[in-house]
C-alpha positions as CSV (number, residue, x, y, z in Angstrom):
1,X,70.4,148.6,88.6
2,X,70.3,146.4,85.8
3,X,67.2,143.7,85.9
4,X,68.3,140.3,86.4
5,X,69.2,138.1,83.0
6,X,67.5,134.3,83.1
7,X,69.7,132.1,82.3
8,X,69.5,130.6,78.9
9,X,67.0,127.9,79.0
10,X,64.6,130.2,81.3
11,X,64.8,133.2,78.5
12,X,63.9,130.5,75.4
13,X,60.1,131.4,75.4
14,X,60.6,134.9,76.0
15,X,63.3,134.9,72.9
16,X,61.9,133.1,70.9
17,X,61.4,134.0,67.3
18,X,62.9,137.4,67.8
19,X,65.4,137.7,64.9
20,X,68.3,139.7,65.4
21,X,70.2,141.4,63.1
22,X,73.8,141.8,63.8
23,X,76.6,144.2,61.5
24,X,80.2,143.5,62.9
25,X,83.2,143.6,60.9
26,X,85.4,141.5,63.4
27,X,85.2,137.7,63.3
28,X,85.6,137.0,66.6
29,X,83.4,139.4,68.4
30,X,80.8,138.6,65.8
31,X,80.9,134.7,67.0
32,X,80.8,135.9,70.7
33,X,77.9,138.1,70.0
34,X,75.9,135.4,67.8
35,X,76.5,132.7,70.2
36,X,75.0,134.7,73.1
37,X,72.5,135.5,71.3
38,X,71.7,131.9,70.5
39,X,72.5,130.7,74.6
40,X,69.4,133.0,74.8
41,X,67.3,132.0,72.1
42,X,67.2,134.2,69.5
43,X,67.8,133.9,65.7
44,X,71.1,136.2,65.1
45,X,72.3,136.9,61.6
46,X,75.4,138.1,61.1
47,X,76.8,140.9,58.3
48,X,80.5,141.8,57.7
49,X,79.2,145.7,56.0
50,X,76.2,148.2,56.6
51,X,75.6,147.4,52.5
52,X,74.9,143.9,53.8
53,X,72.7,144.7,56.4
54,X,70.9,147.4,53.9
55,X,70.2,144.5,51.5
56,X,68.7,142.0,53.7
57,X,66.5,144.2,54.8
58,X,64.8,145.1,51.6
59,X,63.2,141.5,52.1
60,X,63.2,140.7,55.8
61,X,62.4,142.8,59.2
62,X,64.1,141.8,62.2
63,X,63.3,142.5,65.9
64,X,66.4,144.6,66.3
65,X,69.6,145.4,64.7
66,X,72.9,145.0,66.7
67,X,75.4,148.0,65.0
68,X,79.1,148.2,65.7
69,X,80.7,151.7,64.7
70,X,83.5,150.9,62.9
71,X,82.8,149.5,59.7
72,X,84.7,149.1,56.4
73,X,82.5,150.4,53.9
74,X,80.1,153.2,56.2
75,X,80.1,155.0,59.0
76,X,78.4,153.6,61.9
77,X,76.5,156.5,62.7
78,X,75.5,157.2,59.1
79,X,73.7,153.7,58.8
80,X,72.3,154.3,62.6
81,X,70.7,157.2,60.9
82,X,69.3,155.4,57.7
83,X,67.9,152.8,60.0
84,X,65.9,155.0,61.4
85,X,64.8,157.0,58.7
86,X,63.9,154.1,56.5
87,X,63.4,150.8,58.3
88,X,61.0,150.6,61.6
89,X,63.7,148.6,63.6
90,X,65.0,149.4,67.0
91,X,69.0,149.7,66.6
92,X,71.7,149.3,69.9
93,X,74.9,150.5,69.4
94,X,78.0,148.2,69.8
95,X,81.2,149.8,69.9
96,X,85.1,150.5,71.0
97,X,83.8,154.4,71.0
98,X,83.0,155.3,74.7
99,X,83.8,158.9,75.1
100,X,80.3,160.7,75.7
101,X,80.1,162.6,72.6
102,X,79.6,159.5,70.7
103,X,76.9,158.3,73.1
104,X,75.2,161.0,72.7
105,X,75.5,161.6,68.9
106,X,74.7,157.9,68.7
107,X,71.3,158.4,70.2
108,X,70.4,161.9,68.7
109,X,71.0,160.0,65.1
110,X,68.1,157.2,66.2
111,X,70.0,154.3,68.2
112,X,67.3,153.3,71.5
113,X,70.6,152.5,73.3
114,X,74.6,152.2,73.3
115,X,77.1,149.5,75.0
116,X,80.7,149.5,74.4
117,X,83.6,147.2,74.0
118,X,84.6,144.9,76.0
119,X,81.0,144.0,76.9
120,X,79.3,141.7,79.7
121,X,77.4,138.8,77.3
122,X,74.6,138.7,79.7
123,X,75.0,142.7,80.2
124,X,74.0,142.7,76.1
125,X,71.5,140.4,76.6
126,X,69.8,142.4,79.3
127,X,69.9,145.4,76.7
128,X,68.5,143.8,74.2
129,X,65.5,142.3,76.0
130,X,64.8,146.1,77.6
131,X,64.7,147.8,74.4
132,X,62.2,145.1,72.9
133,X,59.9,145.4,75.5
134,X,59.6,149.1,75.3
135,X,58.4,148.5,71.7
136,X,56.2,145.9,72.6
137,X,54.7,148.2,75.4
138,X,55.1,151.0,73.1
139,X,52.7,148.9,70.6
140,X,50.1,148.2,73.3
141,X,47.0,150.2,74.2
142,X,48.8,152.9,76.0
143,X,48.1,156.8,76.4
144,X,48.6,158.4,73.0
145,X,49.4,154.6,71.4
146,X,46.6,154.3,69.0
147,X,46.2,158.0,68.4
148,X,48.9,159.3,66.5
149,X,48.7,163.5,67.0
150,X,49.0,165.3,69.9
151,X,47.8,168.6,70.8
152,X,48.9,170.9,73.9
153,X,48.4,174.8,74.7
154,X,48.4,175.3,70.9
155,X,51.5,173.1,69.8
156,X,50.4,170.0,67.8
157,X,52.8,167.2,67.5
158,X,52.7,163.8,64.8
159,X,54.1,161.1,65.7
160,X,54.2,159.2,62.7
161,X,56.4,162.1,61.2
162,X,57.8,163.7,64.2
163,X,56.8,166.8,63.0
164,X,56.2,169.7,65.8
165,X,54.2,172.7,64.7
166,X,54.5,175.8,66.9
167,X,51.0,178.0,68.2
168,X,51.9,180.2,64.9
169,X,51.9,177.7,62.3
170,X,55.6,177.3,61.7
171,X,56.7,173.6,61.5
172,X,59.9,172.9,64.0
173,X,63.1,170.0,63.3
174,X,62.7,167.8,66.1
175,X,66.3,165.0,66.4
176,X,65.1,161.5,66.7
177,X,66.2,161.6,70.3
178,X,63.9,164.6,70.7
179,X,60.9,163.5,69.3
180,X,60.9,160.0,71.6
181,X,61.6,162.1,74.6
182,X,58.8,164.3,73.8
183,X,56.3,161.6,72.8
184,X,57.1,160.3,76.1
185,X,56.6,163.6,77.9
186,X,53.4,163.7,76.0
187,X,52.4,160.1,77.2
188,X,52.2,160.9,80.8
189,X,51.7,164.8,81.2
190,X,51.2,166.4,84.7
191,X,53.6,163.1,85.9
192,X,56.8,163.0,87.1
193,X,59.1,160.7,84.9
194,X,62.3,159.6,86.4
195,X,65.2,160.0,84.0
196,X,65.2,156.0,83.6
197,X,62.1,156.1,82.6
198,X,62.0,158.9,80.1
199,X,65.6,157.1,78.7
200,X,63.5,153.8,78.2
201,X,66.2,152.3,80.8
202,X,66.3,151.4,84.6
203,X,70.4,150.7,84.7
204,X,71.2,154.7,83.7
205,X,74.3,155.5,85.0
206,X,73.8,158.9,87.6
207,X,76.8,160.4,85.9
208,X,75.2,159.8,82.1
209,X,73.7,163.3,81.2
210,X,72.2,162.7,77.8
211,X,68.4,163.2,78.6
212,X,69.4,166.0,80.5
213,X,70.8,167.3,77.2
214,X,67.9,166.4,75.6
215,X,65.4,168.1,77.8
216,X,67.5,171.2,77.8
217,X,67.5,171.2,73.6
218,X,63.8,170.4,73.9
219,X,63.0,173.4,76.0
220,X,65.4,175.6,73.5
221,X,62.1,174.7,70.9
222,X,59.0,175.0,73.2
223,X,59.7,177.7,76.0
224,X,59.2,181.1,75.3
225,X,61.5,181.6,78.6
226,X,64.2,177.9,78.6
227,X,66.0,179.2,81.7
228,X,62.5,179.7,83.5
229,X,60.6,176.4,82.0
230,X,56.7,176.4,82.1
231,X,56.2,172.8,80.4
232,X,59.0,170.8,81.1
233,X,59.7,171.3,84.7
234,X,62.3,170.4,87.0
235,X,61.4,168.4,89.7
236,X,64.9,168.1,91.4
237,X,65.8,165.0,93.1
238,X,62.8,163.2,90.9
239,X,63.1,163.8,87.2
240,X,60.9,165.9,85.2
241,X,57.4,166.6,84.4
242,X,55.0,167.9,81.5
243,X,53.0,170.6,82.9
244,X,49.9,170.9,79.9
245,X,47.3,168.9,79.3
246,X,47.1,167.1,76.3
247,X,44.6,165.9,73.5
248,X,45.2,162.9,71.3
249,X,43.8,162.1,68.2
């Protein structure tokens, strides 16, 4: 269940100065969007392209970037991916798109979440706010926060590059979506994580199977044996749970 939204003048100190960046090529959903995002206190800019977006960011970082889909001059998920690769910015996903395919490419290519047309204002809102505190928790003195590799029965994993490197020395491609669900495996080994919390989300729908996608491509790269899982276990009815020890540094 989503967490309850203040209302605008209770969420002003908890928005404030949070910038957000928002890329929509239709006027009137772009109004809607950076009025909400005012009611609530943040700073919204708005950009008609993704060249727009690109450009602005060459000088300034916001706390997010809002992306719609359909744009005129580059696909959605194309800039989704160059945000990512380029620019340490959380990105959500606004668009008309809702079959699951999307979703699911749409956070394998770097988005931290997806809503689609028509939204909820105060549903977008409550989006928004959950993906920023991730980050900020993300950026606090957590397991694994300050140290930046991670070793477990022989795999080594960095997070600054996402690179995974088996027992035998061979480097292997972890998706974006991969690496954050294995960093948060990593966090909290020996624990079992609901599949909220390993999707950084507490209002996951029970029918939305995109970390169990995830774990299931995950285990394709570390189990010697996928269908019979040693690390990432199935705790059924619970979640799932990292069974290694790990060493940070």
């Amino acid at each position: 269940m989503m967490n309850p939204v203040n209302t605008p003048n209770e969420a002003m100190a908890e928005a404030r100065h949070e910038l957000i960046f928002v890329v929509e090529d239709e006027p009137e959903i772009s109004r809607l969007i950076c009025r909400t995002l005012q009611d609530y206190g943040f700073d919204a800019r708005h950009f008609a392209t993704g060249q727009d977006l690109l450009g602005a960011l060459r000088s300034t970082r916001p706390s997010l970037c809002l992306v719609d889909l359909g744009l005129p001059d580059i696909d959605g998920m194309e800039l989704v991916s160059r945000l990512w690769k380029t620019h340490d910015c959380p990105v959500l996903i606004l668009t008309g798109r809702s079959h699951v395919a999307d979703r699911v490419v749409g956070l394998e290519t770097g988005a931290d979440d997806y809503i689609v047309k028509p939204f909820e204002p105060r549903e977008l809102i409550a989006r928004i706010r959950v993906i920023l505190r991730r980050y900020a928790r993300q950026a606090e003195a957590e397991p694994g926060a300050a140290a930046r590799r991670a070793w477990f029965v022989g795999w080594c994993f960095d997070l600054d590059c996402n690179q995974l490197t088996s027992p035998a020395g061979q480097s292997v491609e972890l998706s974006v979506s991969e690496a954050r669900l294995l960093t948060a495996l990593l966090q909290r080994p020996n624990r079992i994580l609901t599949r909220e919390q390993l999707a950084g989300r507490s209002d996951l729908d029970p029918l939305d199977r995109s970390i169990d996608v995830r774990v299931s491509r995950l285990r394709q790269k570390l189990e010697q044996t996928p269908a019979s899982p040693a690390l990432i276990k199935t705790i059924y009815g619970a979640g799932y749970l990292f069974s290694a020890n790990v060493a940070w540094e």
